[in-house]
TIMARRO-104548 format. One line per 8 residues: for each residue x, y, z of N, C-alpha, C. Coordinates in Angstrom, 3 decimals, decimal comma. Layout:
BEGIN
X/Y/Z/X/Y/Z/X/Y/Z; ...;
//
This chain:
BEGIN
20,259/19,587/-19,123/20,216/18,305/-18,423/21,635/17,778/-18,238; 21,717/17,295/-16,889/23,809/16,784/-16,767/23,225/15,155/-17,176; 24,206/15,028/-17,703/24,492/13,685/-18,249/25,412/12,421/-17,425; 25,072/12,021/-16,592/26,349/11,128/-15,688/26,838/9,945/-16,567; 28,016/10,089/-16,782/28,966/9,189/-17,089/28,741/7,402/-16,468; 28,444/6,567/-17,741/28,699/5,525/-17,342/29,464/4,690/-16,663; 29,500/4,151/-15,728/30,836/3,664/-14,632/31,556/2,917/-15,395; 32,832/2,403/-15,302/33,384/1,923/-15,905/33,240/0,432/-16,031;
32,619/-0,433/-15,412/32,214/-1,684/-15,143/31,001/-1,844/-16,283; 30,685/-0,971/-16,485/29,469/-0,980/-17,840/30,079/-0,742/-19,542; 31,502/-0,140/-19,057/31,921/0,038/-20,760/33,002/-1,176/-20,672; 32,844/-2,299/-20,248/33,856/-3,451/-20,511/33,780/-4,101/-21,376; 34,729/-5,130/-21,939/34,081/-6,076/-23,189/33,524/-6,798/-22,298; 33,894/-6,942/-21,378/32,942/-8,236/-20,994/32,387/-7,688/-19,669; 31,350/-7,629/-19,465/30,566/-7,564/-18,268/30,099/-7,982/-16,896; 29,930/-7,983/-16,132/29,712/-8,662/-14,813/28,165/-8,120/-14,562;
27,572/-7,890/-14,785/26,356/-7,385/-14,796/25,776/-7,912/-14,263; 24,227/-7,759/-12,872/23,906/-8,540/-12,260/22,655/-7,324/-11,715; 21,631/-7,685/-12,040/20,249/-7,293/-12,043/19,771/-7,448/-10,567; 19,073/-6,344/-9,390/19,077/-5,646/-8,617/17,621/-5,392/-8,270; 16,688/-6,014/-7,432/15,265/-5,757/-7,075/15,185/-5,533/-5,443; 14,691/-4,047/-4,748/14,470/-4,019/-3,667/12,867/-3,371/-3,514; 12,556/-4,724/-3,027/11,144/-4,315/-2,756/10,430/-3,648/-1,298; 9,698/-2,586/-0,892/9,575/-2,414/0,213/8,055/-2,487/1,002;
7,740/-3,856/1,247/6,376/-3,566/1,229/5,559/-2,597/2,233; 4,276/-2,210/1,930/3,627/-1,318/3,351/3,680/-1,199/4,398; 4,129/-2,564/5,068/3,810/-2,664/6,356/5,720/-3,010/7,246; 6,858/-2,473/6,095/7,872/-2,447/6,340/8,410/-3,234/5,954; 8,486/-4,112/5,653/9,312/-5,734/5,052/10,018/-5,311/4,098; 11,003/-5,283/3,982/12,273/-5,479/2,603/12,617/-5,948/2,233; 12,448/-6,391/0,951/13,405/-8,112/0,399/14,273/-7,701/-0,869; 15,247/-7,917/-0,948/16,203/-7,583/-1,814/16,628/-9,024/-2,874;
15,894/-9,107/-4,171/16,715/-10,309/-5,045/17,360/-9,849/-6,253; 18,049/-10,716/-6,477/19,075/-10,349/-7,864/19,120/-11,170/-8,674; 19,176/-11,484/-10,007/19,286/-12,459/-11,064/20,621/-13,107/-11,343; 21,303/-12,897/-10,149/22,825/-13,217/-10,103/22,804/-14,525/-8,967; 23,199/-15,767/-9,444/23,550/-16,846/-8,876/23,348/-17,087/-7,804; 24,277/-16,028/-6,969/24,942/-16,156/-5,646/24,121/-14,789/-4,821; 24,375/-14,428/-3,524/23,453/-13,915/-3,062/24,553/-12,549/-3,351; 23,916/-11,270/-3,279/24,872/-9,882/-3,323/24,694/-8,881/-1,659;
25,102/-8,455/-1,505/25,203/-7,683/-0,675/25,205/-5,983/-0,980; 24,440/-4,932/-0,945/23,886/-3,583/-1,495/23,550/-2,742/0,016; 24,423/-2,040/-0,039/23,859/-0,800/0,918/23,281/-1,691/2,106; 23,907/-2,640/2,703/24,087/-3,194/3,822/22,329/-4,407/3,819; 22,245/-4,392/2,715/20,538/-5,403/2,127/21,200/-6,404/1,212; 20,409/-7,787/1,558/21,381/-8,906/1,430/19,936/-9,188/0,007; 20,668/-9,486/-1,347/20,012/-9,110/-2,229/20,570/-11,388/-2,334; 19,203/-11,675/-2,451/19,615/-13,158/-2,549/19,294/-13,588/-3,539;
19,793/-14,842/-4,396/20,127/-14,815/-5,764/18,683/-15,457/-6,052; 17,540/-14,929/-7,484/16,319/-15,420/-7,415/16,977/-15,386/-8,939; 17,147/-16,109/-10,277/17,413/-16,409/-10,825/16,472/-16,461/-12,014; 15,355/-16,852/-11,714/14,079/-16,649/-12,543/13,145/-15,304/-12,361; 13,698/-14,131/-12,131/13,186/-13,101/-11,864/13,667/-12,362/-13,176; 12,794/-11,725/-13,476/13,436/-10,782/-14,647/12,378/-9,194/-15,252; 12,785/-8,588/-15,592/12,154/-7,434/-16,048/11,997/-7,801/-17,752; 10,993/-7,091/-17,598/10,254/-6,827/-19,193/11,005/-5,907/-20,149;
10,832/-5,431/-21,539/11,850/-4,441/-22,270/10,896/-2,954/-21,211; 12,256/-2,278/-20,749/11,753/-1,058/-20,270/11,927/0,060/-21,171; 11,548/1,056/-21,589/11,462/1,916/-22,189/10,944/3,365/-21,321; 12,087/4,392/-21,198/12,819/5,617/-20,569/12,408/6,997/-21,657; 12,010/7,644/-21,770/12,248/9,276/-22,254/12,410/9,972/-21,294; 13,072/11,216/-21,967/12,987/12,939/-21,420/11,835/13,251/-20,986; 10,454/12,971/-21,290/9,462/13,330/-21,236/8,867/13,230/-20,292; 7,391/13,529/-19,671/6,708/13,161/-18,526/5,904/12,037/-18,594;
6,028/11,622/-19,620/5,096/9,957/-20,497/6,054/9,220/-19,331; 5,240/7,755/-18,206/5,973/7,567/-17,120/6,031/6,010/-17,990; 7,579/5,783/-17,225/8,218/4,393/-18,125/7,357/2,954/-17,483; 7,387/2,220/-18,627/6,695/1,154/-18,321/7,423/-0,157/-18,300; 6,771/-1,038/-17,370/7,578/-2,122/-17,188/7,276/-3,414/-16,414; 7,313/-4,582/-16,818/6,657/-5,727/-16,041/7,354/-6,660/-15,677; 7,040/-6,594/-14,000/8,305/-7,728/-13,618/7,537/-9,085/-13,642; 8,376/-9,913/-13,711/8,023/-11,338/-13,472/9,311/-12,373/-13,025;
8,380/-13,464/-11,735/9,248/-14,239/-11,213/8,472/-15,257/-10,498; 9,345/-16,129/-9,979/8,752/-17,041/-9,509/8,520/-17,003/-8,040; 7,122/-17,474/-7,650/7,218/-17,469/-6,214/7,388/-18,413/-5,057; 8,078/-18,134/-4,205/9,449/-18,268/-3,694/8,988/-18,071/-1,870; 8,833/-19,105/-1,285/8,248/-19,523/0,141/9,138/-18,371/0,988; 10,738/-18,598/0,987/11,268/-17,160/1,693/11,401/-15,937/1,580; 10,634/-15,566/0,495/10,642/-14,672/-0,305/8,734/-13,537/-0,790; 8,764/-13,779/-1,911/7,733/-13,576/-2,145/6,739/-15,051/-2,370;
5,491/-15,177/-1,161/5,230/-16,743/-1,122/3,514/-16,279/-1,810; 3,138/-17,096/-2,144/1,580/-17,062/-2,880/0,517/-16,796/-1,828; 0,892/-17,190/-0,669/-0,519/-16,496/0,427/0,051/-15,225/0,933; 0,994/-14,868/0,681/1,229/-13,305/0,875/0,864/-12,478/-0,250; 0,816/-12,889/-1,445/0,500/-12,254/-3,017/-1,176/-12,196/-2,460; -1,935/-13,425/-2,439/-3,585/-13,354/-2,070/-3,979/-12,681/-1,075; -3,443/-12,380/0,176/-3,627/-11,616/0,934/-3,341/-10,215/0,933; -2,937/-9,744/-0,482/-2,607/-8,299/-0,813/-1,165/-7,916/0,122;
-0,327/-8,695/1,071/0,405/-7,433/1,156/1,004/-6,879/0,124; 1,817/-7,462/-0,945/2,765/-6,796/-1,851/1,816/-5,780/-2,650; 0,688/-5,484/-2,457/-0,114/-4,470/-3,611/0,821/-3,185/-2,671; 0,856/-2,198/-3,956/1,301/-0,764/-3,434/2,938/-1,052/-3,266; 3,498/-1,858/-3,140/5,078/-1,981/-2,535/5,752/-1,572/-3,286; 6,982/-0,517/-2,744/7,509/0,361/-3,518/8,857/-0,512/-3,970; 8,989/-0,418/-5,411/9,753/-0,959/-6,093/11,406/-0,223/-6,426; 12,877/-0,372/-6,599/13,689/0,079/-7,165/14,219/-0,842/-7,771;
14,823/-0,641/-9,236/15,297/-1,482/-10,170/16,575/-1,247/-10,700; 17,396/-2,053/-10,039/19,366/-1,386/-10,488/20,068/-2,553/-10,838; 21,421/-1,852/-11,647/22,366/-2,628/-12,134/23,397/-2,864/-11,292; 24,115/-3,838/-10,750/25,400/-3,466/-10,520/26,310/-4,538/-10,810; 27,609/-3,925/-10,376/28,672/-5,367/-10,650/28,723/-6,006/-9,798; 28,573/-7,705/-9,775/28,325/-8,483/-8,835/29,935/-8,895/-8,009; 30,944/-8,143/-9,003/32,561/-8,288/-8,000/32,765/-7,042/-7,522; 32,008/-6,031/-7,465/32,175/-4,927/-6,792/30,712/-4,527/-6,410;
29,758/-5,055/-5,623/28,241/-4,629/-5,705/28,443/-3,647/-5,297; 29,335/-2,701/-4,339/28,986/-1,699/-3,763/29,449/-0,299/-3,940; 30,374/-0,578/-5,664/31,076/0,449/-6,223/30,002/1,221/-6,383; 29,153/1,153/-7,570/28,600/1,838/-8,264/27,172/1,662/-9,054; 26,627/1,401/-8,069/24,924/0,661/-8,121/24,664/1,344/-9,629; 23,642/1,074/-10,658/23,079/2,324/-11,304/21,667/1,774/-11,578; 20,517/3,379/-11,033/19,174/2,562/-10,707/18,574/2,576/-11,978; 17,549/1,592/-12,354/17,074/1,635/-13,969/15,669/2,684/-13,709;
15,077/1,847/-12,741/13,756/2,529/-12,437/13,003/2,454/-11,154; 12,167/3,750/-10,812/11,467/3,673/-9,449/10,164/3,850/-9,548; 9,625/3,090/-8,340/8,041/3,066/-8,650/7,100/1,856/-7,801; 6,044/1,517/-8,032/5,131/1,068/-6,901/4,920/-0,036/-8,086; 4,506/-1,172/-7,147/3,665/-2,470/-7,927/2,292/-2,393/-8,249; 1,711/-2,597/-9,059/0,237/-2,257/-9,435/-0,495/-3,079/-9,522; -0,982/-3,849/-10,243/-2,196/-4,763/-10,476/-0,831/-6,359/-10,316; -1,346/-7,150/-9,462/-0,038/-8,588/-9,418/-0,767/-9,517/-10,163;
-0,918/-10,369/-11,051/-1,495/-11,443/-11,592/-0,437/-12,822/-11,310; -1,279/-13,735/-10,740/-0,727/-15,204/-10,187/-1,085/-15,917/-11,699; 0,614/-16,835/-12,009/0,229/-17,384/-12,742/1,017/-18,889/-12,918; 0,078/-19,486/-11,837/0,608/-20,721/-11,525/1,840/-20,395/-10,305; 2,674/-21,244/-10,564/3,812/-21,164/-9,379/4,615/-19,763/-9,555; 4,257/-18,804/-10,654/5,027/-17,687/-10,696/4,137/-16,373/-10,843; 4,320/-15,442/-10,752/3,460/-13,466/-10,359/4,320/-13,112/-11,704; 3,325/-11,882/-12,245/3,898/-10,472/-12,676/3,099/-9,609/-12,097;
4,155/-8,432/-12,030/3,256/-7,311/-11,449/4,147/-5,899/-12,358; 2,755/-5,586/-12,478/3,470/-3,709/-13,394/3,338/-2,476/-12,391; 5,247/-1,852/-13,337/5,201/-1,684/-12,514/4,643/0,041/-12,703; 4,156/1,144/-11,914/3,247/2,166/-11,878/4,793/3,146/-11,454; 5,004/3,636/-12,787/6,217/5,348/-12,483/5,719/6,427/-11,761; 6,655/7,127/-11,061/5,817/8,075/-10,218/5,226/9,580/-10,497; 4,914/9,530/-12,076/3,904/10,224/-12,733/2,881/9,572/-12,788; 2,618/8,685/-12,432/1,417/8,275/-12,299/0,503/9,249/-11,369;
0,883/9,973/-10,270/0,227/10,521/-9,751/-0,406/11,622/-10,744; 0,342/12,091/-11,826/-0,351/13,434/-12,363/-1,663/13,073/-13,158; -1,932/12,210/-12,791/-3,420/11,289/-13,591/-4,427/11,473/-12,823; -4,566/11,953/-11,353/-5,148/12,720/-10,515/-6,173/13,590/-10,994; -7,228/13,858/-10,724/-7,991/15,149/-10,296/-7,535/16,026/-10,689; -7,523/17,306/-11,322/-6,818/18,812/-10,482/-7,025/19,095/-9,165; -8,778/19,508/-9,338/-9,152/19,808/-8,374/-10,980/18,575/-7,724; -11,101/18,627/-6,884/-11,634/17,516/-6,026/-13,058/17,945/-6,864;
-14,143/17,374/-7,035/-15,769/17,142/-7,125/-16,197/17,397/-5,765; -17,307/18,163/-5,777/-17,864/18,772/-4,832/-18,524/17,520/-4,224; -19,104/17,322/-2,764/-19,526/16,200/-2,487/-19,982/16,647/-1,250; -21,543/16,351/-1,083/-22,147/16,819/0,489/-21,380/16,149/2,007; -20,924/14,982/1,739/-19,947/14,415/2,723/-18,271/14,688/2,606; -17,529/15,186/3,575/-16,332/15,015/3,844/-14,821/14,045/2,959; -14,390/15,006/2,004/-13,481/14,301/1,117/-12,187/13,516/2,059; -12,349/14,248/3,060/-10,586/14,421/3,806/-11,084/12,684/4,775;
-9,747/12,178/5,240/-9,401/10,880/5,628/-9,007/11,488/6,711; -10,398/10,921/7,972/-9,569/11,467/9,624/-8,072/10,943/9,851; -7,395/12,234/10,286/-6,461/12,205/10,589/-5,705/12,802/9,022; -5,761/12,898/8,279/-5,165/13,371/7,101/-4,460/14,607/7,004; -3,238/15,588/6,138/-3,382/16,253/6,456/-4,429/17,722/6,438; -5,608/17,041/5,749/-6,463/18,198/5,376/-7,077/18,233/6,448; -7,618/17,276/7,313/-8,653/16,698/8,414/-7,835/17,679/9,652; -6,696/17,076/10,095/-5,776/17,224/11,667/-6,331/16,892/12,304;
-7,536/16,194/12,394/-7,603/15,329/13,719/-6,489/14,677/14,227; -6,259/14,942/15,435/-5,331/13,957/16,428/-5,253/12,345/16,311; -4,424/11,133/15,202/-5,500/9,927/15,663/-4,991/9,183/17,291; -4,207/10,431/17,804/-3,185/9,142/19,054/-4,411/8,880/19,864; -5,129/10,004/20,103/-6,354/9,457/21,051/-7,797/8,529/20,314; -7,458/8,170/19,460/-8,778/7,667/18,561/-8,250/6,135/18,328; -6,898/5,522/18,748/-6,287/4,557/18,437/-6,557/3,778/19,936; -6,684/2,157/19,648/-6,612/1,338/21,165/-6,318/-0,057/20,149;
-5,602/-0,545/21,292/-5,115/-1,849/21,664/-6,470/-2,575/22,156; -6,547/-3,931/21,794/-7,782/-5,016/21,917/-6,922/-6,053/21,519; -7,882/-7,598/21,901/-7,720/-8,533/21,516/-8,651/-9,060/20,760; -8,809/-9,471/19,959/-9,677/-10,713/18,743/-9,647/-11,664/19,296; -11,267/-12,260/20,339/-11,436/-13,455/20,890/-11,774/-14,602/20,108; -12,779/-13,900/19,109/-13,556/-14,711/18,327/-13,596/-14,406/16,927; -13,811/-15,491/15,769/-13,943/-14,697/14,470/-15,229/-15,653/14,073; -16,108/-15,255/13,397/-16,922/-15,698/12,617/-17,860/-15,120/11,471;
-17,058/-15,570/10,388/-16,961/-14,611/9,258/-16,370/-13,475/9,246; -16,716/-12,748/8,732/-16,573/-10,782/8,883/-16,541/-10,646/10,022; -17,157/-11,505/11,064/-17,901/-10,511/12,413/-16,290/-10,738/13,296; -15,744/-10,043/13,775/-14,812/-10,415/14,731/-15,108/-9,682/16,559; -14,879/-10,873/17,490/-15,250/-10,068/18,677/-14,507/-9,504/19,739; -14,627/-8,820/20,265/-13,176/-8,003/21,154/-13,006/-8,438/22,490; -12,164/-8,101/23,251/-12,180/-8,634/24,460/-12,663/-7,526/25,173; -12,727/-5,998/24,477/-13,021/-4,911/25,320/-13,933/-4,064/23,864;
-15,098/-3,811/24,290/-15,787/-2,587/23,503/-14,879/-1,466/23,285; -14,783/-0,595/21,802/-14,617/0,667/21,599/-15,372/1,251/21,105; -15,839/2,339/21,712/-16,435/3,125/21,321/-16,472/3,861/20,076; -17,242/4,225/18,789/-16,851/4,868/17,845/-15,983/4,020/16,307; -16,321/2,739/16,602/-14,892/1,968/15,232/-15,686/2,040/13,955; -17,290/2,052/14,337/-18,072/2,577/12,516/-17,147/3,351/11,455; -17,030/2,706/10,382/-15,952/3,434/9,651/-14,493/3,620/9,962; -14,155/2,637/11,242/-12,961/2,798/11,368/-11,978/1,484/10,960;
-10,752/1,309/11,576/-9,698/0,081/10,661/-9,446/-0,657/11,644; -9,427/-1,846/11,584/-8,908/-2,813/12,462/-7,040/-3,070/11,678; -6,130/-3,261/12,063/-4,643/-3,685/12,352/-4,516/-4,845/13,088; -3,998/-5,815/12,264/-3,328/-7,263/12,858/-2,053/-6,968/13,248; -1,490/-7,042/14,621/-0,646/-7,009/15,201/0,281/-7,757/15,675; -0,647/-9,033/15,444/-0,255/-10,434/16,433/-0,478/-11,434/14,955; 0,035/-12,620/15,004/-0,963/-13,975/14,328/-0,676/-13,919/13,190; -1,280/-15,037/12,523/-1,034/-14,760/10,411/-1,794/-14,189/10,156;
-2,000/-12,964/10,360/-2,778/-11,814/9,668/-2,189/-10,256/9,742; -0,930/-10,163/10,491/-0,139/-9,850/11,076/0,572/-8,464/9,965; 0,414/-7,370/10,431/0,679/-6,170/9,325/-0,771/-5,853/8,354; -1,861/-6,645/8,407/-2,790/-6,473/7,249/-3,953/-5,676/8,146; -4,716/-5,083/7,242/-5,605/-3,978/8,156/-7,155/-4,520/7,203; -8,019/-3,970/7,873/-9,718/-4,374/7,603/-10,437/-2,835/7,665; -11,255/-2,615/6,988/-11,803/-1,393/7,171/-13,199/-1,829/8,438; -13,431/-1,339/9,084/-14,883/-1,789/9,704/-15,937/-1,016/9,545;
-16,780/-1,825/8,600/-18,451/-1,138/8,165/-19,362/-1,197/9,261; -19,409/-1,810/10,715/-20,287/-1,408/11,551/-19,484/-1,875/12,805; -20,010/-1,355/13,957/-20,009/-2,118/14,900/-21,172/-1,788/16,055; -21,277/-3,335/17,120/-21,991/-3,155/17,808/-21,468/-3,784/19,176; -21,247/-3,101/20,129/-20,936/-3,247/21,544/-19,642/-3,934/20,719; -19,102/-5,239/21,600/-17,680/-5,572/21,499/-17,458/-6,254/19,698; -18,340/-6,353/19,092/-18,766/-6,909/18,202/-18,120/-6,229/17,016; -17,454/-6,219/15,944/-16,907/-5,300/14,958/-17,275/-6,431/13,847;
-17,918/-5,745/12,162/-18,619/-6,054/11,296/-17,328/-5,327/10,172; -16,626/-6,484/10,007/-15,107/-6,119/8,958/-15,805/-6,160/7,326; -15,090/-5,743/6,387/-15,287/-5,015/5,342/-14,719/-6,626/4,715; -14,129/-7,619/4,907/-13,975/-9,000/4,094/-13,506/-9,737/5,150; -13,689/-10,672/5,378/-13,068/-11,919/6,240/-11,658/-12,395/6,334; -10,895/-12,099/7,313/-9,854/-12,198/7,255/-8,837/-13,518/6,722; -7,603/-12,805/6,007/-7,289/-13,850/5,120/-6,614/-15,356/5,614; -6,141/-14,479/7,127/-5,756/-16,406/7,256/-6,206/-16,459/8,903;
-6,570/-17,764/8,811/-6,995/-18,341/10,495/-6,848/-17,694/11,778; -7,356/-17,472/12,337/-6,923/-16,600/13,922/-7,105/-17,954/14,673; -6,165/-17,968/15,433/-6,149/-18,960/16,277/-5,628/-18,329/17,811; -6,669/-18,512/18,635/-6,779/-18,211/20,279/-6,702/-16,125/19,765; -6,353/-15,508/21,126/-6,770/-14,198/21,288/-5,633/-13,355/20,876; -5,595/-12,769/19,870/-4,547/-12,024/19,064/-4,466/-10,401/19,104; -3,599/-9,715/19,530/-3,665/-7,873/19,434/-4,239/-7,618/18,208; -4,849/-6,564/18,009/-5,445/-5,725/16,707/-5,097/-4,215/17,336;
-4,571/-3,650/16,404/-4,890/-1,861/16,396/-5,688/-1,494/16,109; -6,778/-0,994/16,754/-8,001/-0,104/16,232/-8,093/1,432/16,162; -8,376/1,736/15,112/-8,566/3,355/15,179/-9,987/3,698/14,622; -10,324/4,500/15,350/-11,831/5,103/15,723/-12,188/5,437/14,188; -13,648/5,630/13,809/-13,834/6,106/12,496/-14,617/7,591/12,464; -15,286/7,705/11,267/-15,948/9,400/10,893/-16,903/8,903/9,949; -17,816/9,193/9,983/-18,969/8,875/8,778/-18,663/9,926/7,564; -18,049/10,863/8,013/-17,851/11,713/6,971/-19,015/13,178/7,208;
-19,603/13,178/7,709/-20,918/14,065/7,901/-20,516/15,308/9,150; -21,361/16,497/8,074/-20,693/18,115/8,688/-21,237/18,050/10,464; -22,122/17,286/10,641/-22,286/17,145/12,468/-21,482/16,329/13,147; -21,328/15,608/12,623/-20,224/14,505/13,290/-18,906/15,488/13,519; -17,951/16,142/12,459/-17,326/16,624/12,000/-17,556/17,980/13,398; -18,506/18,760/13,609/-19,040/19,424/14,197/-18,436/19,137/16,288; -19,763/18,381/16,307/-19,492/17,722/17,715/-18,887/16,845/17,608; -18,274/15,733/17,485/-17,758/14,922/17,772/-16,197/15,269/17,890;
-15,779/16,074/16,779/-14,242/16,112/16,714/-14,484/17,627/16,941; -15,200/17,911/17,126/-15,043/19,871/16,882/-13,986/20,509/16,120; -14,401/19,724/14,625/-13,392/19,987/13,938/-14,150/20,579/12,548; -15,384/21,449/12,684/-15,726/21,754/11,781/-15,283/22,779/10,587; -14,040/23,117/11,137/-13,269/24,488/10,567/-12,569/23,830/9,195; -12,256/22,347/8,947/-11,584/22,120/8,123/-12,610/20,714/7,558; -13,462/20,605/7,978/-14,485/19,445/6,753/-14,374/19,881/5,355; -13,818/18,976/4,367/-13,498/19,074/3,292/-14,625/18,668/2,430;
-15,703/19,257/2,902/-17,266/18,777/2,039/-18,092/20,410/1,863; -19,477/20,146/0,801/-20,396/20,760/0,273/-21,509/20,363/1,372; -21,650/20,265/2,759/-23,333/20,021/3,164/-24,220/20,528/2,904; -24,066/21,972/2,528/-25,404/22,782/2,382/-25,482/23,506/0,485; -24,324/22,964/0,046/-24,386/22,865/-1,592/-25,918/22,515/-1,872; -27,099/22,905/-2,553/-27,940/22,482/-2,994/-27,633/20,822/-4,048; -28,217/19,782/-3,762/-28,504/18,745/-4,380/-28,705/19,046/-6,093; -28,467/17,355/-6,775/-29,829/17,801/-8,125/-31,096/17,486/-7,911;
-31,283/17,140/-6,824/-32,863/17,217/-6,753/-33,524/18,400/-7,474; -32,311/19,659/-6,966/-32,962/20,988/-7,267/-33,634/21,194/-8,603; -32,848/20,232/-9,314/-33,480/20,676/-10,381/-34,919/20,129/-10,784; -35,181/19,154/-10,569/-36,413/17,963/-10,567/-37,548/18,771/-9,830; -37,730/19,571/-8,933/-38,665/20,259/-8,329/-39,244/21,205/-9,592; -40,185/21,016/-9,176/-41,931/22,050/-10,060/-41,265/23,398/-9,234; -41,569/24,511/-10,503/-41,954/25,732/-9,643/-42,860/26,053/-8,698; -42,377/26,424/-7,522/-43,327/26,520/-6,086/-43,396/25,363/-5,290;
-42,848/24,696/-5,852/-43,065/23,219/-5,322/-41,872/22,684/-3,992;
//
């Protein structure tokens, strides 16, 4: 294992030290804060001074045991604001955690830790969220459970469906409840995602459990107000099933399912029966 040498700004008597958060959420947004006063400047990301932000004791091995760690801070209207925490964007947002010197930010960054935000708990005017190392993935499956319906996510790379032709542009005329209504029917959105494009809902996506003619039946009610006729991205859905899979996409060569696996019914049947 090479060992990199501590920069020299870290073996001082006295320190300049100044704590380093770039968050990147899903839908592209980057916000860069630091526990340093004044705002810093990092790899051309303007890291602005959040002061009540801080990390938990982190703890690092050699090992594949993945490091643990809980941030907490306050939330912060230009920043991280409380109807953006309730509306899930920051779930999943990929986290980096570095040191640097706040009279030289751009000597010699050094990163503590990398990794995704996990479960966020609101608590009062301030969040923690833990944070998930990227061994977390080896907590996975090996290998998949057999399943009479389709494991793979159209468009995935197990699936290859095409989604450029399965994707359309619409407007959201109407909302009431779950139900939202289009300005133009698509054909096929059962099981597929609606995308806010436009409006305060804007980057957040809906799964859709039915639809009928222009009519789409969303998976929770969207989190903030639609007001007048707003873009949505829609992409077409898959029930998951070896005919669909068949005719529809004529993509039966790669369905990642058991259809004709015998059930446990099998076993529950009488002899001859």
């Amino acid at each position: 294992m090479v060992m990199l040498a501590a920069p020299d700004w870290l073996r001082e008597e006295l320190v300049t030290l100044a704590w380093c958060w770039r968050l990147a959420r899903r839908d592209g947004v980057v916000v860069g804060l630091t526990s340093h006063d004044r705002d810093v400047m990092v790899g051309g990301i303007l890291y602005r001074a959040a002061p009540g932000m801080k990390p938990s004791a982190l703890e690092t091995t050699d090992s594949l045991d993945a490091a643990t760690m809980d941030l907490e801070g306050a939330i912060a209207s230009d920043a991280i604001a409380a109807r953006d925490l309730d509306a899930g964007r920051w779930d999943g947002a990929e986290l980096e955690l570095f040191v640097t010197d706040w009279t030289a930010p751009e000597a010699a960054p050094v990163t503590v830790a990398r990794g995704s935000l996990g479960a966020i708990e609101r608590r009062g005017a301030a969040f923690a969220a833990e944070l998930q190392g990227v061994t977390r993935s080896l907590d996975r499956p090996v290998c998949p459970a057999t399943s009479p319906s389709c494991r793979a996510m159209l468009g995935d790379r197990a699936c290859q469906v095409d989604l450029a032709p399965l994707t359309h542009v619409r407007r959201v005329v109407a909302v009431d409840g779950r139900a939202v209504t289009l300005d133009n029917p698509v054909a096929g959105m059962a099981f597929g995602e609606l995308l806010w494009i436009e409006g305060a809902n804007c980057g957040l996506a809906s799964p859709v459990i039915a639809a009928e003619g222009a009519v789409l039946q969303l998976a929770e009610v969207p989190s903030f107000a639609v007001a007048g006729a707003v873009r949505v991205r829609l992409t077409e859905g898959c029930d998951k099933q070896l005919a669909s899979c068949r005719e529809r996409f004529a993509n039966a060569i790669n369905f990642r399912g058991e259809a004709h696996l015998p059930g446990n019914d099998l076993l529950t049947r009488y002899p001859g029966g």
